[in-house]
C-alpha positions in Angstrom: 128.8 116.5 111.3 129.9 116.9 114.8 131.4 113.4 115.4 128.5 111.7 116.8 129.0 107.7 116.5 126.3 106.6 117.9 127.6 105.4 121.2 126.8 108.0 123.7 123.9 108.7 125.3 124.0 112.2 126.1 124.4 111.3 129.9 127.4 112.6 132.1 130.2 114.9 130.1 130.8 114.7 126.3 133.4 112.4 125.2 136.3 113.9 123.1 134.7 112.9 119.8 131.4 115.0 120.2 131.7 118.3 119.5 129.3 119.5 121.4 130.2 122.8 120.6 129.6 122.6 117.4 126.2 121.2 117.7 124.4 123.6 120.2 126.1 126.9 117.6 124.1 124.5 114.9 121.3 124.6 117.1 121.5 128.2 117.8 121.9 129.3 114.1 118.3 128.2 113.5 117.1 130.5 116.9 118.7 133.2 115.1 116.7 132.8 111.8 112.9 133.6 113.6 113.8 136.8 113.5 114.6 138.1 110.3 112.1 135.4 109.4 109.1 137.3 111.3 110.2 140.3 110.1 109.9 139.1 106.3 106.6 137.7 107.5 105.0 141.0 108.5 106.2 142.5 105.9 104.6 140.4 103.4 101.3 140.7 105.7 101.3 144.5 104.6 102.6 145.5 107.8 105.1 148.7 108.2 108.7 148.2 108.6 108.2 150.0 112.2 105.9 147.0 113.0 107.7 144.8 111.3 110.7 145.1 113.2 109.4 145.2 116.5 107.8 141.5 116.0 111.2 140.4 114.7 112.3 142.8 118.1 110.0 140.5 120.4 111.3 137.2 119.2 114.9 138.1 119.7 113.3 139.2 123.3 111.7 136.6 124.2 113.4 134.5 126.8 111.5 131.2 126.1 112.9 131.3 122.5 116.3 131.9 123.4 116.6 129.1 125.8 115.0 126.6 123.8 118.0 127.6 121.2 120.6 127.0 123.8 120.2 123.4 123.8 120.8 120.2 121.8 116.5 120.0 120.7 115.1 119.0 118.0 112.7 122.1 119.1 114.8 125.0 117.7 115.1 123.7 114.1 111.5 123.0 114.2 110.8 126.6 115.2 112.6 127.8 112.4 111.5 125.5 109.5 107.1 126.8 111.0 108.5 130.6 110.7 109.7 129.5 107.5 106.6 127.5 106.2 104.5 131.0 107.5 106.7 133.3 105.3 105.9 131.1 102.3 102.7 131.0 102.9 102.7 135.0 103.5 104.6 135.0 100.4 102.4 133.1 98.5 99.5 134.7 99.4 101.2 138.0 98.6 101.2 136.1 94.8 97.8 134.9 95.0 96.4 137.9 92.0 99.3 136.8 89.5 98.2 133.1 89.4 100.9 130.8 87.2 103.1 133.7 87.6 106.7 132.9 87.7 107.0 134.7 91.4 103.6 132.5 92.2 104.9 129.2 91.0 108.7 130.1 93.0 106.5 130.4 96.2 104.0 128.0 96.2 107.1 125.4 95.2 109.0 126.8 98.4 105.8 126.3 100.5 105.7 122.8 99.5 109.4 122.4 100.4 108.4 124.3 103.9 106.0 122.0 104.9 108.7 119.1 103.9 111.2 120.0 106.2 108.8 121.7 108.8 107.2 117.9 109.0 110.7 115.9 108.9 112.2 118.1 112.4 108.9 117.1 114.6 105.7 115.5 113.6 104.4 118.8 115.4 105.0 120.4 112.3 102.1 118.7 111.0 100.0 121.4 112.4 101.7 124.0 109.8 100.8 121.8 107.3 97.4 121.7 108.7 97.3 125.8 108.0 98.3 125.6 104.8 95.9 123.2 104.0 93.0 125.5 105.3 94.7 128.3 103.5 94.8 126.1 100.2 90.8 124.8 101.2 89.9 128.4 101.4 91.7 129.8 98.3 89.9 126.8 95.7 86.8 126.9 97.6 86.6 130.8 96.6 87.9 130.2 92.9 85.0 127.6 92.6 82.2 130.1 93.6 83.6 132.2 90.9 82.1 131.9 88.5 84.5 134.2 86.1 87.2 130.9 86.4 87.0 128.4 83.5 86.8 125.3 84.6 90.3 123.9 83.0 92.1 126.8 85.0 90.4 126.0 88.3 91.8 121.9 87.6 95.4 123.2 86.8 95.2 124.8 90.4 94.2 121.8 91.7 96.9 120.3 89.9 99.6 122.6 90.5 98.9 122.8 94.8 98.5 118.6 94.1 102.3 119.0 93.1 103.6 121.6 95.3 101.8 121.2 98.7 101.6 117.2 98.5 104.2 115.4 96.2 107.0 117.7 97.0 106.2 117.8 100.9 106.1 113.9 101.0 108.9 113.5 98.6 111.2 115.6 100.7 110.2 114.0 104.5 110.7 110.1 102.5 114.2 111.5 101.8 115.1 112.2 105.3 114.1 108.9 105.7 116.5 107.9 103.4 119.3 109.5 104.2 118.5 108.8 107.8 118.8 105.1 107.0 122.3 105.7 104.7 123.8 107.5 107.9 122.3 105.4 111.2 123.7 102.1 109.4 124.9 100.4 112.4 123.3 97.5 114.5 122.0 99.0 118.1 119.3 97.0 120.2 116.6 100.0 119.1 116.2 98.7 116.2 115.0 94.9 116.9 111.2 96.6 115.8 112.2 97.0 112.6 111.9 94.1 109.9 114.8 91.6 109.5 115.7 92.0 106.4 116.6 95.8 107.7 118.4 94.6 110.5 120.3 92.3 108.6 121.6 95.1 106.6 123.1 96.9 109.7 126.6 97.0 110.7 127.6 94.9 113.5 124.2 92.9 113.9 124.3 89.9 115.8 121.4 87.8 114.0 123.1 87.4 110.3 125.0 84.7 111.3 123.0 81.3 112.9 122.0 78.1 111.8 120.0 77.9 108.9 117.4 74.5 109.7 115.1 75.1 112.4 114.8 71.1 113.9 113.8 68.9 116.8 116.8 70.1 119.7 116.9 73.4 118.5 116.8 76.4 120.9 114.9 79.5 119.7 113.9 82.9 120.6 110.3 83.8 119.2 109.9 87.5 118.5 106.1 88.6 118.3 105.5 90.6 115.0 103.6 93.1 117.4 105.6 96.3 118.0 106.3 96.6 121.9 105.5 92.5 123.1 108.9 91.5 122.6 109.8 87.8 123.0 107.8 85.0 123.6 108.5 84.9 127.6 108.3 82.5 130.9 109.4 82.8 134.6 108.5 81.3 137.6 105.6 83.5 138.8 102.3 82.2 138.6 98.7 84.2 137.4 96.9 85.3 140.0 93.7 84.1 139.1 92.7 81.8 136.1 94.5 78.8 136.3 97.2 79.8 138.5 99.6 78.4 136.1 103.1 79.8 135.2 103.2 82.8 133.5 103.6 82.9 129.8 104.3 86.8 128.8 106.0 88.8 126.0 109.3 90.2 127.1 111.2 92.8 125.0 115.1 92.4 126.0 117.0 89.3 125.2 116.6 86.9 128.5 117.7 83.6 129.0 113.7 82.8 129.6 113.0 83.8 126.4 114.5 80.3 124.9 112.2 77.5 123.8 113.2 74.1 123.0 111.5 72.6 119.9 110.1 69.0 119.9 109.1 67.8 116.9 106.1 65.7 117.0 104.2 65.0 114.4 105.0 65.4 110.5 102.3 66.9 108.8 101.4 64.5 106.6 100.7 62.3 109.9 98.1 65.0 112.0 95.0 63.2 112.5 93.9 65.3 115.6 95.2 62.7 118.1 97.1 59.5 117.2 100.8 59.5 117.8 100.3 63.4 119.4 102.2 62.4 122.8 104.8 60.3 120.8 108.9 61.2 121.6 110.3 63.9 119.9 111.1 63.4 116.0 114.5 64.0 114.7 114.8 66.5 111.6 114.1 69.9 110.3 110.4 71.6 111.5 108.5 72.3 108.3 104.7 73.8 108.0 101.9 72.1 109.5 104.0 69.7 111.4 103.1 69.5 115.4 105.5 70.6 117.9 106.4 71.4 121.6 107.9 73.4 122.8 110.1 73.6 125.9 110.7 76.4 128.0 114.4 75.9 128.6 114.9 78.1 132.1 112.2 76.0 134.3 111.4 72.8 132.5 107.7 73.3 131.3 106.0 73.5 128.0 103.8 76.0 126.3 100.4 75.2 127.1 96.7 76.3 125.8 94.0 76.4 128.2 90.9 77.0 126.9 88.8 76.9 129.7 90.1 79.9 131.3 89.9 83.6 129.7 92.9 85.3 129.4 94.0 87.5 132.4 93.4 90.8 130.7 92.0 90.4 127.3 88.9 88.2 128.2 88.0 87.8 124.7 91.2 85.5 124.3 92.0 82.3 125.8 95.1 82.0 128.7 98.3 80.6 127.7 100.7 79.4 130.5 103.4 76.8 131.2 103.1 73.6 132.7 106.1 71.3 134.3 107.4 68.9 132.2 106.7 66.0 134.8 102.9 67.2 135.5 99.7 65.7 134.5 98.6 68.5 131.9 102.2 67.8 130.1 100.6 64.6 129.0 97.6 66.5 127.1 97.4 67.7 123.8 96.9 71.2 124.7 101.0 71.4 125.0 100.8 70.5 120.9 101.3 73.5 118.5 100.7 73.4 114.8 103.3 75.5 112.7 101.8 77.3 109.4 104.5 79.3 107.6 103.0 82.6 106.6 104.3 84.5 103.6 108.2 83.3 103.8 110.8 85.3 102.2 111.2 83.9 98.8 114.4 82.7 98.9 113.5 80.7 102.1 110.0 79.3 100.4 111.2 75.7 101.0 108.5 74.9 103.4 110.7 74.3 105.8 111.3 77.3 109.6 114.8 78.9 109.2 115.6 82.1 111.2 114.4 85.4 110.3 112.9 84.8 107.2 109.8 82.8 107.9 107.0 84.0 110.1 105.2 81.6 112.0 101.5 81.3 112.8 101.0 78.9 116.0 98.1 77.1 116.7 97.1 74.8 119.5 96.2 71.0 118.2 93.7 70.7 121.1 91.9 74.4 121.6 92.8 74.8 117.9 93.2 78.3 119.1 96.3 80.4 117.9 99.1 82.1 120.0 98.8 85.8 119.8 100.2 89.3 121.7 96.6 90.8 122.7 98.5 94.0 122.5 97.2 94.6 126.3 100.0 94.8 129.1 99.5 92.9 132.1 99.0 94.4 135.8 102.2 95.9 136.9 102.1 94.4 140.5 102.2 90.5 139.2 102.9 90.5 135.8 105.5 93.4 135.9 103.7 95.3 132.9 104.7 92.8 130.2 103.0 92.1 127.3 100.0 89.6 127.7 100.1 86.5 125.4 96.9 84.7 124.7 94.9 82.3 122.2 92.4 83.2 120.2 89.9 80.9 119.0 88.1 83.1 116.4 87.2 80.8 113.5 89.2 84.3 111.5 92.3 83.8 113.7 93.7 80.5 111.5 93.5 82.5 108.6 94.8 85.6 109.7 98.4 87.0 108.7 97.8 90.1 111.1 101.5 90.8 113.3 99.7 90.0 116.4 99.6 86.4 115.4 102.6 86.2 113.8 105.9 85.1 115.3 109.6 85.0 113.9 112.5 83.0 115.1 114.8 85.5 116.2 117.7 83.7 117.4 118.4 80.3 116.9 121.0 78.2 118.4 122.1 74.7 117.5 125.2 73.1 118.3 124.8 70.5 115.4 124.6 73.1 112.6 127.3 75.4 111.3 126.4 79.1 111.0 125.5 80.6 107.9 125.3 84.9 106.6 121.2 85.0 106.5 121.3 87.9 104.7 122.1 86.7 101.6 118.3 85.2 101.9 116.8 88.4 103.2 115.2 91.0 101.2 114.5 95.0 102.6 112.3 97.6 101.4 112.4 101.1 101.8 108.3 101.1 102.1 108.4 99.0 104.0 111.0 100.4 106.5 109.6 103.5 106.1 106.0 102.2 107.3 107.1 100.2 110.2 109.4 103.2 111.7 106.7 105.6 110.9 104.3 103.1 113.3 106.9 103.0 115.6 107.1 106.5 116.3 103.6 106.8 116.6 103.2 104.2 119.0 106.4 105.3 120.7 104.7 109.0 120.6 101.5 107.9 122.7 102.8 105.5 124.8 104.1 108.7 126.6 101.3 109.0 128.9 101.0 110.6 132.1 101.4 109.2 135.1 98.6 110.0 137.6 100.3 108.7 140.5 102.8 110.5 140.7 104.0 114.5 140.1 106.2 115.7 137.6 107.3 119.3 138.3 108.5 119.1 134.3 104.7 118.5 132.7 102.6 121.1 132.2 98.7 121.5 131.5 97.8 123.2 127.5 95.5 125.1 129.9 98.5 126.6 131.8 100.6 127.7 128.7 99.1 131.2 127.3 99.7 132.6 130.7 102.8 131.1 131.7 101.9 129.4 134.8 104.2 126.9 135.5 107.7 127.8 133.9 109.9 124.5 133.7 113.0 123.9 134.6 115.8 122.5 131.7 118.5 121.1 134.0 119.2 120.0 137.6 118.3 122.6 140.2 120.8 121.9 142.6 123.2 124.8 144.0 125.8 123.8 142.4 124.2 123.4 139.0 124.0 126.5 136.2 120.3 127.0 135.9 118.2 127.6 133.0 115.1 127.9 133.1 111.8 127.7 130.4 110.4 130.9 131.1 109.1 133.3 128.5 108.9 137.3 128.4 105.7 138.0 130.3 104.7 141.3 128.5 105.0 139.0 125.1 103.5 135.7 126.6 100.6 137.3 128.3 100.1 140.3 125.7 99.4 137.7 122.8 97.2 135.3 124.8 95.2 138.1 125.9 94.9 139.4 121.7 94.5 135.8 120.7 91.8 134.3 123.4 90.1 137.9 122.2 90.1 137.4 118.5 86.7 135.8 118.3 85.2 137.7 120.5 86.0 140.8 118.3 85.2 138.8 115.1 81.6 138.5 116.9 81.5 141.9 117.5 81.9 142.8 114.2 79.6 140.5 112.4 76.8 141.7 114.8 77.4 145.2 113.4 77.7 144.1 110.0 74.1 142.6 110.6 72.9 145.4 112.0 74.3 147.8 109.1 76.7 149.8 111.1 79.8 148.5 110.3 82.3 151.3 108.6 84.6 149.7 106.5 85.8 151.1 103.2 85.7 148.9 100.1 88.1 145.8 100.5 89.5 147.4 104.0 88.4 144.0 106.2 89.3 141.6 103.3 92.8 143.4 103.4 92.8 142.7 107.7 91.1 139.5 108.1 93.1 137.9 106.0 96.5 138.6 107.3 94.3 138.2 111.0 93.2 134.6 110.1 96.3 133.3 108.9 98.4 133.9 112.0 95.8 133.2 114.4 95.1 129.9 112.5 98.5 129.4 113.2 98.3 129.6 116.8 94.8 128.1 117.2 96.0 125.0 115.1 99.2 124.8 117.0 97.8 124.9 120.2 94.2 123.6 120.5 95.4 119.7 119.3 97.2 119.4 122.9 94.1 119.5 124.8 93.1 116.1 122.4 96.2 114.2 123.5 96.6 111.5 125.6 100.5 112.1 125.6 102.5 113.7 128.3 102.7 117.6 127.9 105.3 120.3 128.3 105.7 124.4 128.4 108.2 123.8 125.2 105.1 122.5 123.1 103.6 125.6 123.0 106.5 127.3 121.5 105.4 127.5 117.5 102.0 129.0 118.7 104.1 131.6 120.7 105.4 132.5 117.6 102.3 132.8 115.7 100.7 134.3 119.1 104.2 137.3 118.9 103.1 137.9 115.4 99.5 137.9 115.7 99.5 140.4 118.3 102.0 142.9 116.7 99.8 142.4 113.7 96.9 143.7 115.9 98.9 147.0 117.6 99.7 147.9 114.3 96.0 147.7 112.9 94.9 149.7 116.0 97.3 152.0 116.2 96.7 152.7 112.5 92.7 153.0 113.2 92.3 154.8 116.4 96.0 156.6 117.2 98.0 157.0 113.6 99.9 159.8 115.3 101.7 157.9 118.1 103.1 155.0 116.1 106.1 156.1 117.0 105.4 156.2 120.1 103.7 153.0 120.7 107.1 151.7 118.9 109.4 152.9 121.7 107.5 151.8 124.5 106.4 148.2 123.9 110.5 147.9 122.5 111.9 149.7 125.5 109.5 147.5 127.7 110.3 143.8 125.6 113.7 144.8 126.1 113.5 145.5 129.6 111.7 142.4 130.6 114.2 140.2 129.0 117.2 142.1 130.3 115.2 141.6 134.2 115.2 137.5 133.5 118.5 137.0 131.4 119.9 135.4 134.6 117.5 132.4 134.1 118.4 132.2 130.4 122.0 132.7 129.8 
């Protein structure tokens, strides 16, 4: 929509073809919507239109909101798509006496459609669907213990929230998916985690086109099936304990060290364990359960399997290093690797290794162990953090089609052999692709860890957040920089934590009297406030509390969507006790805390425009 290729990296000035423009007013137009949007909320929550207006009022006021709109985030539409989900759900709600009615059906299909897009902006927008599901827990649980429902309407509303809340929520985030794959249809190096026959399919790839035989003098790049080990690696450093071999690692950019020479042994039909095992190198194509070498092209040494040393990390596993071609362990069998295709794609099923399209299970002819990424990273001060390789000599490992011991031959180069398009073998699935980028981002998501060592003036504590503590900067803070800053409206911020944190305390309160018999509600008066209550302070409890479970690295802009719930919340209480304890200075009450919001935006507006 803006011009966006693909190509920049959102570092230094915007090229001519990115309207930048364009896409921060795109941005801002979802800002705008949380306020109408919390107005329509309230008002659906039975609130006045006095009330009403002054939460829409504080989150037009609210400094942290604005900024966050102000930039190219994913944060703002993510904002507006939870103040969406929330008015469907306050909509719905509204509905819930008229069940099967057609204004129940229109919002409990526009909840589901909600929690679609709410969940396809950030996978923080899990936590709305979290509340609706409590909501929808709540709402059946009560229907069951009513015993006035028939038992064939209480299945259709199992049926019809089935539909609306789960088919039509997943339906919608698959199609961003989709359409995320239609548009992103050109070959960048972020994309070497997904399967081949994906990456075959992008514009501009550079693996389509390579020899087609995999055979003795070929040179190939091995690409573990594990998500973040990379390429089967070697360099000249040595473990530091172990055998104090060469190091054999996983590496995950294209490196000359990551190229193997493949000696053909032994065929297959000639493995006896040892007879012939040390033979020269066969001429012809590699097929399955034929023995091979294979030599590490940058420093003359082969893949070896030492199984009387633990692996430096994973001590569960056997090491695997690389020994010089002239040595004495180049002469054992442990440099001998036994190649078992694994589930080939169907149109290379000619037991015969061809690029891309036939994973690879490796296993040592001596330890009869088999190569595997452990997963585990090695120590960054001698193995740089790379990915540890090791053997595993689990009687399950040789049967095992798990991706940590599988490999593929990413790149293969062979003078002898004309290049050939291997996409016309490949096959891609939209599961499939779906699953392995959803994997991705979760690994991607909490390998964003903290480091300890070192302060980052831009993380932030959950503890820290209600009360504003440590504000955080957006952009560079030198003089000559425009600043912006992440820092909220203090009478909002602290003025909802404080009703918030307080909320359970006052629900204690209350069930003490109600146990002690002094409790003076009027028929269905607490039903009518405790529901309204526990709906948007679910909304901040479930948006916030999940943080303090995470491993991940943390910022002031995560607590965002439970501000808004928080704003909400906390208008929803003034106008409860204004209406209980001071009905004749509503109006009152209305001009101050507006006059005041207004007042403390207006004092840090510098910091966010």
């Amino acid at each position: 929509l803006a011009g966006h290729n693909g190509t920049f990296n959102f570092k230094g000035e915007y090229p001519p073809y990115v309207n930048y423009v364009f896409m921060r007013m795109f941005n801002a137009a979802f800002g705008i919507t949380l306020a109408p949007l919390a107005y329509l909320t309230c008002r659906q929550l039975r609130m006045p239109v006095g009330f009403a207006a002054m939460a829409g009022l504080f989150v037009t006021m609210d400094n942290a909101l604005c900024v966050i709109s102000r930039f190219i985030l994913l944060d703002a539409p993510l904002l507006a798509f939870t103040a969406f989900a929330l008015m469907m759900l306050a909509c719905f709600y509204r509905q819930r006496r008229q069940a099967f009615s057609a204004g129940w059906w229109r919002f409990l299909l526009m909840t589901g459609v909600s929690l679609g897009l709410v969940a396809s902006a950030k996978w923080v927008g899990m936590f709305a669907v979290a509340l609706v599901g409590a909501y929808t827990i709540y709402e059946l649980y009560e229907m069951f213990c009513d015993t006035h429902v028939p038992v064939h309407v209480y299945l259709k509303h199992w049926a019809a929230r089935i539909v609306a809340l789960i088919v039509i929520p997943l339906s919608i985030y698959m199609l961003t998916f989709k359409i995320h794959f239609m548009v992103l249809n050109r070959y960048n190096n972020s994309a070497n985690f997904m399967p081949m026959g994906f990456q075959t399919k992008l514009i501009g790839n550079p693996i389509s086109q390579q020899p087609y035989d995999v055979e003795t003098g070929s040179s190939i790049r091995l690409q573990s099936h594990v998500s973040g080990a990379g390429y089967l690696h070697s360099h000249t450093h040595q473990y530091p304990a172990g055998s104090m071999r060469q190091q054999v690692t996983g590496y995950g950019y294209a490196d000359g060290n990551n190229l193997w020479n493949v000696q053909r042994r032994l065929a297959a039909e000639n493995v006896d364990g040892t007879r012939g095992a040390m033979s020269e190198a066969i001429p012809g194509p590699i097929g399955h359960g034929d023995v091979i070498a294979l030599h590490h092209n940058s420093t003359n040494t082969y893949l070896y399997a030492d199984t009387g040393h633990e692996a430096p990390v994973s001590k569960q596993f056997k090491e695997v290093s690389a020994v010089k071609a002239d040595s004495a362990e180049a002469a054992r069998l442990n440099m001998l690797w036994v190649v078992e295709i694994v589930n080939p794609e169907k149109r290379m099923d000619d037991g015969h290794v061809h690029p891309l399209g036939t994973p690879l299970r490796l296993r040592s002819l001596m330890g009869n162990c088999v190569l595997m990424a452990s997963g585990d990273r090695l120590d960054k001060n001698w193995g740089w953090g790379q990915a540890e390789i090791a053997c595993s000599s689990s009687p399950d490992a040789r049967t095992q089609t798990g991706s940590k011991y599988l490999w593929t031959v990413e790149r293969h180069i062979n003078k002898a052999q004309k290049s050939v398009n291997l996409g016309q073998y490949m096959s891609s699935s939209f599961l499939r692709d779906f699953a392995v980028l959803n994997r991705q981002m979760w690994l991607t998501n909490n390998a964003l860890i903290p480091d300890h060592d070192k302060h980052n003036v831009l993380e932030s504590d959950p503890l820290s957040w209600p009360f504003m503590i440590y504000p955080m900067r957006m952009v560079g803070w030198d003089d000559a920089s425009i600043k912006y800053l992440e820092i909220g409206n203090p009478l909002l911020w602290w003025g909802s934590a404080v009703a918030c944190l307080l909320f359970p305390v006052q629900v204690l309160y209350w069930l003490v009297c109600w146990r002690r018999r002094c409790l003076a509600w009027r028929a269905n008066e607490f039903r009518s406030y405790i529901e309204g209550a526990a709906i948007l302070w679910g909304g901040w409890f479930l948006h916030y509390a999940p943080f303090f479970a995470m491993g991940r690295v943390t910022y002031l802009h995560h607590f965002l969507p439970s501000l808004y719930f928080g704003i909400l919340f906390m208008t929803y209480q003034m106008y409860f006790a204004t209406s209980w304890y001071a009905p004749r200075s509503t109006r009152s009450v209305l001009v101050i805390l507006s006059a005041a919001a207004v007042g403390v935006f207006w004092w840090f507006s510098p910091l966010t425009f």
